[in-house]
C-alpha positions in Angstrom: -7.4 124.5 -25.0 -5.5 122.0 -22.8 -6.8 119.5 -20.1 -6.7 121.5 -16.8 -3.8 120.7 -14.5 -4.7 120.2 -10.6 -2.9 122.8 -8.2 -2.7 122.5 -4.8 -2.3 125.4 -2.3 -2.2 124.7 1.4 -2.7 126.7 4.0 -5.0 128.0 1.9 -7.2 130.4 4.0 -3.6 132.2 5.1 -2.9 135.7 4.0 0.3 134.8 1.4 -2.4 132.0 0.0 -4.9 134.9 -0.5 -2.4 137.0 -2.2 -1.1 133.5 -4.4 -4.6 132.6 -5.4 -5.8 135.3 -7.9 -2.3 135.2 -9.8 -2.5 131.1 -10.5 -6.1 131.8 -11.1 -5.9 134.3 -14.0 -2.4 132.7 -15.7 0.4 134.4 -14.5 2.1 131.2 -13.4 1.2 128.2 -15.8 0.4 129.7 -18.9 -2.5 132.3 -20.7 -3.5 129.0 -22.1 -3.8 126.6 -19.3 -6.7 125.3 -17.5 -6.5 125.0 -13.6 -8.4 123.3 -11.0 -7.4 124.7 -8.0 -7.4 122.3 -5.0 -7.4 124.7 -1.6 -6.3 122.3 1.9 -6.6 124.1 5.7 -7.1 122.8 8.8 -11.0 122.2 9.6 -11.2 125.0 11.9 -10.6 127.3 8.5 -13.2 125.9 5.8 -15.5 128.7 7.2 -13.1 131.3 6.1 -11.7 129.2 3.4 -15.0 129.4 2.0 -15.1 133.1 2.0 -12.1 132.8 -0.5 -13.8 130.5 -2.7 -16.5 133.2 -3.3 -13.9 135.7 -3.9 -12.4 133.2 -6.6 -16.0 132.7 -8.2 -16.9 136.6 -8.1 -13.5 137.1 -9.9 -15.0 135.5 -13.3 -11.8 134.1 -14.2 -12.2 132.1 -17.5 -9.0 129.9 -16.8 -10.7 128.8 -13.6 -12.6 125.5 -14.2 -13.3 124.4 -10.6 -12.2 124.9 -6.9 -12.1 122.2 -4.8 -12.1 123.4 -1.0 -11.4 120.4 1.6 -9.6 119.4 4.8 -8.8 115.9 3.6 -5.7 115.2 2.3 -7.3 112.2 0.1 -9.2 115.0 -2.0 -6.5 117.6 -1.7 -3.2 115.6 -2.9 -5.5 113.4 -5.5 -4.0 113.2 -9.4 -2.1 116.8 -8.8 0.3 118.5 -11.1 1.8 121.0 -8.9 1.9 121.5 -4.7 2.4 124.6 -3.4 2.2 123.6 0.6 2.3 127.3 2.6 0.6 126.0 5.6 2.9 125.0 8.5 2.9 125.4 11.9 4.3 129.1 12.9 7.3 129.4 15.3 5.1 131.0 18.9 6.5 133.0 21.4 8.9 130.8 24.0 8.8 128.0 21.4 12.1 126.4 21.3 13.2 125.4 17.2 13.3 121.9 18.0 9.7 122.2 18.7 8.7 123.9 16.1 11.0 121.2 14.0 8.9 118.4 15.6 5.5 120.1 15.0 6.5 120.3 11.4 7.8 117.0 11.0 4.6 115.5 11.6 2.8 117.7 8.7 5.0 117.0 6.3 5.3 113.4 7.2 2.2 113.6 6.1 1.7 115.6 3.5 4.7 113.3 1.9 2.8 110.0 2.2 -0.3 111.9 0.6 1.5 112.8 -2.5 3.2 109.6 -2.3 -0.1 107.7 -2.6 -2.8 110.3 -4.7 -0.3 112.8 -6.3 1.0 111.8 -10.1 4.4 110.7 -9.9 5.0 113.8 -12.1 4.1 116.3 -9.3 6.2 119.5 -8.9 6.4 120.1 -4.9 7.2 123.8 -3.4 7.7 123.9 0.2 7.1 127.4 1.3 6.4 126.6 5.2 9.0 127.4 7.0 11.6 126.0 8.4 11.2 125.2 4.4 14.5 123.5 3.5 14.2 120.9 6.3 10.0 120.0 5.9 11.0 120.1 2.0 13.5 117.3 3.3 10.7 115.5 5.7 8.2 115.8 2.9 10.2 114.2 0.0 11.4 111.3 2.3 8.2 110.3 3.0 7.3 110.2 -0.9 10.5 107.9 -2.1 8.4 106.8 -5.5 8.3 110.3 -6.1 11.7 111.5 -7.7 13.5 114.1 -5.6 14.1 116.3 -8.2 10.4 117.3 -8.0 10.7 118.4 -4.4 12.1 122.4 -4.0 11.8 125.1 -1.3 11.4 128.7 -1.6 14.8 131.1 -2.0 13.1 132.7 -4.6 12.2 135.7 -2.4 15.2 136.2 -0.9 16.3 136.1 -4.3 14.2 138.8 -5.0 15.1 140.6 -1.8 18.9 140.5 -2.9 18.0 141.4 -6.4 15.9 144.3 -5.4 18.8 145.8 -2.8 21.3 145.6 -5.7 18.9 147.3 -8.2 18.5 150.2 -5.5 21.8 150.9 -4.5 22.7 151.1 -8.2 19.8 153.5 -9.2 19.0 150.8 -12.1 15.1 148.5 -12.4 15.3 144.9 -10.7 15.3 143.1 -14.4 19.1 144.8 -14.6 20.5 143.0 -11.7 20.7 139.1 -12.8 22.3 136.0 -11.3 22.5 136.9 -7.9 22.9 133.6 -5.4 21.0 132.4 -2.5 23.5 129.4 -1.2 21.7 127.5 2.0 19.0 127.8 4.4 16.0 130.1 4.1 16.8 130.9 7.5 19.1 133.8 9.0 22.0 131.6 7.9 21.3 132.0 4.1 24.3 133.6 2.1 23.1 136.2 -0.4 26.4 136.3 -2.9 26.3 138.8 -5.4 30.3 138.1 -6.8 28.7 136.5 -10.2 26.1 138.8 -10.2 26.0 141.2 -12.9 24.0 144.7 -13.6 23.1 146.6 -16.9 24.4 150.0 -16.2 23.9 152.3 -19.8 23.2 149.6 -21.5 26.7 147.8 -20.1 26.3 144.4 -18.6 29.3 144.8 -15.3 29.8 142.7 -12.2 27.6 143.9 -9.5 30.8 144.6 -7.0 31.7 147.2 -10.5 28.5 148.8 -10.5 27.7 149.0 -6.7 31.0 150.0 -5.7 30.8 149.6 -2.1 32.7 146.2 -0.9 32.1 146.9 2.8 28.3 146.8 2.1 28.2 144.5 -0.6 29.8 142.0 2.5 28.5 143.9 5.5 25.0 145.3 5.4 23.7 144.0 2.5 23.9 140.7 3.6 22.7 141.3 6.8 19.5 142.7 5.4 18.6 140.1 2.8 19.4 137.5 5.8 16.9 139.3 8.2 14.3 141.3 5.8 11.6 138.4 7.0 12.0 140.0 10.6 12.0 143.3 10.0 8.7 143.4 7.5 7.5 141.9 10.8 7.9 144.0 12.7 7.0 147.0 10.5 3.5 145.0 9.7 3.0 143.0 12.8 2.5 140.0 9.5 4.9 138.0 8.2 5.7 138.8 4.2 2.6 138.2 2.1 2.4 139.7 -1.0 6.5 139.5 -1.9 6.3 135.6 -0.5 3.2 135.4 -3.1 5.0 136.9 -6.1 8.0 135.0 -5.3 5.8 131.7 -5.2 4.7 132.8 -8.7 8.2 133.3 -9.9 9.6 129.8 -8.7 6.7 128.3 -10.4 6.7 130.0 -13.4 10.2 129.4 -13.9 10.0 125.7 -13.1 7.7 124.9 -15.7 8.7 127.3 -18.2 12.3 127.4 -18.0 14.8 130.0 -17.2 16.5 133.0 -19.5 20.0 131.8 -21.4 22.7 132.7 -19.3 21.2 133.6 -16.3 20.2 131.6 -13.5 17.8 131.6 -10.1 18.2 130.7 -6.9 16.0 127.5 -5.6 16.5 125.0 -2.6 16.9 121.5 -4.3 18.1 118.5 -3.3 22.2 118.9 -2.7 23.2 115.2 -4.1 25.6 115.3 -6.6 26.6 118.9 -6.2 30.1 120.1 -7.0 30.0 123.1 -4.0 31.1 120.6 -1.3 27.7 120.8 0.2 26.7 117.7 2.4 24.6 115.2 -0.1 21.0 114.8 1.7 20.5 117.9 2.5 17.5 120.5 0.6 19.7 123.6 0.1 19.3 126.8 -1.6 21.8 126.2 -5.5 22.3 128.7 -8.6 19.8 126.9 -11.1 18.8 126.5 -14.8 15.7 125.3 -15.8 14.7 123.6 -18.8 11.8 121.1 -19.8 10.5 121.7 -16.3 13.8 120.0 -15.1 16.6 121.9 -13.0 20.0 121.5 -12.7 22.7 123.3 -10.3 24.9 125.6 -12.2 28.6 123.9 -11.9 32.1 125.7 -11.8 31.8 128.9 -10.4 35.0 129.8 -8.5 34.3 130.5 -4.8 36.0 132.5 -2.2 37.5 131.8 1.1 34.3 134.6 2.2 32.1 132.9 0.5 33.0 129.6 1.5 32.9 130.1 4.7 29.4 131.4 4.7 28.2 128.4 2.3 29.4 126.0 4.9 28.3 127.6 7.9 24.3 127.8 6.4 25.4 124.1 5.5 26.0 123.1 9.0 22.5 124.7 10.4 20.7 122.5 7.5 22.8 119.3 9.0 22.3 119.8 12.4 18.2 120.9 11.3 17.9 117.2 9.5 19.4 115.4 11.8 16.7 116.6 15.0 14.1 115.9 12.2 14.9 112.9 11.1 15.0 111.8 15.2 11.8 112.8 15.1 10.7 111.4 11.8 11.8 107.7 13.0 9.6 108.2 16.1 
């Protein structure tokens, strides 16, 4: 058996956490084979309930499961960690304007960045899934500079999914016959769901999604519209914000990230823009194409892009400038 890695969920008495926990607990993120010590961070006014989930990870006899470390301190929650999974943020409330809810954020992930920057291993694999995700991502790695900023990420992976999923349906086919659909930008409203590199499996046929689907007015009208605002409306059919699809998604950006992704295909993941060949500003966190290999991504060059699409790429683009540079104010406060 291998040494147990350390895992770190925060916001860890929150609903997506309690639908995260029981998948990295029984293997079906970092191997059959691998050991885990999960480490589970809330605020104090949750160790009560955070408690009740410990139980529940006990009372599930998991043998991969060697301990679970419950704590509001960020000196025992970021300590000699492997992988950081930080859910918790604080949640946009009624009246509350965005630069409010930027500044909120900044000073958790301010944080949570010098914690990993001074207990994590310099090795740690970071996913941001608190939203606004792309910009805390940002906050977070800046405050971790001996931590290289390939290891930080956000979460596109479910609208990724979400794309995936719409394509699948409209073509009558499973989701594992759509592949290399693109999230380009923000997970916000802003994001650009691009499906013209896309391809589906139709009998046993690998064609390009606009091929299979053919509808072009809702491959650029509707479909977009409802990957961009699927969040929203799962509110308002719940009254929650997404749980269990922001959970598997969580599971699939991790998996992939430390086991590599499928020849010729790629995922979508928000990573750090420098370098990129998109003519996306450099210090940004935005949402590439991506392979994965030896637990090390990089964005997937030379695909030709439209005047449609460019003008959707650079438009998310310009929300994520405008979104760093209010941080960053704040951050230098």
């Amino acid at each position: 058996m291998a040494d147990p890695i350390r895992v770190l969920v925060t916001g860890a008495a929150g609903q997506i956490a309690y639908s995260l926990l029981y998948s990295i607990a029984k293997g079906d993120v970092f191997g059959k084979d691998q050991p885990i010590i999960l480490v589970l961070l809330d605020i104090p006014p949750m160790l009560p309930v955070l408690d009740g989930v410990v139980m529940e990870l006990q009372d599930c006899a998991l043998p991969l499961l060697r301990e679970v470390i419950p704590t509001d301190k960020v000196e025992v929650g970021f300590k000699d960690l492997d992988a950081a999974i930080l859910v918790g943020s604080m949640p946009r409330k009624e009246g509350m304007e965005r630069k409010d809810l930027l500044k909120a954020n900044v000073a958790i992930f301010k944080t949570q960045g010098a914690a990993l920057e001074k207990y994590a291993k310099k090795t740690v694999k970071v996913l941001v899934v608190g939203n606004p995700a792309n910009t805390n991502c940002l906050i977070a790695s800046k405050s971790a500079p001996s931590i290289p900023k390939e290891n930080f990420s956000c979460l596109t992976r479910l609208d990724h999914n979400r794309a995936r999923s719409q394509v699948a349906m409209r073509c009558g086919v499973p989701a594992d016959a759509v592949k290399n659909v693109i999230i380009w930008g923000n997970h916000s409203s802003t994001q650009y769901p691009d499906v013209h590199h896309a391809m589906v499996k139709v009998n046993s046929n690998e064609v390009p999604a606009f091929d299979a689907v053919k509808d072009d007015s809702w491959l650029k009208g509707d479909f977009i519209s409802t990957v961009q605002l699927r969040g929203a409306a799962v509110i308002k059919a719940r009254k929650l914000s997404s749980a269990m699809s922001a959970a598997k998604a969580i599971c699939d950006h991790m998996r992939d990230w430390w086991f590599g992704t499928l020849d010729g295909e790629f995922m979508s993941m928000g990573v750090y823009a420098g370098g990129n060949s998109y003519g996306i500003p450099e210090d940004l966190i935005y949402s590439f194409p991506v392979h994965i290999k030896n637990k090390s991504w990089t964005i997937h060059d030379g695909l030709p892009i439209n005047d449609f699409s460019r003008a959707k790429m650079d438009a998310t683009a310009a929300e994520l400038v405008e979104e760093r540079d209010t941080a960053l104010s704040f951050l230098s406060q």
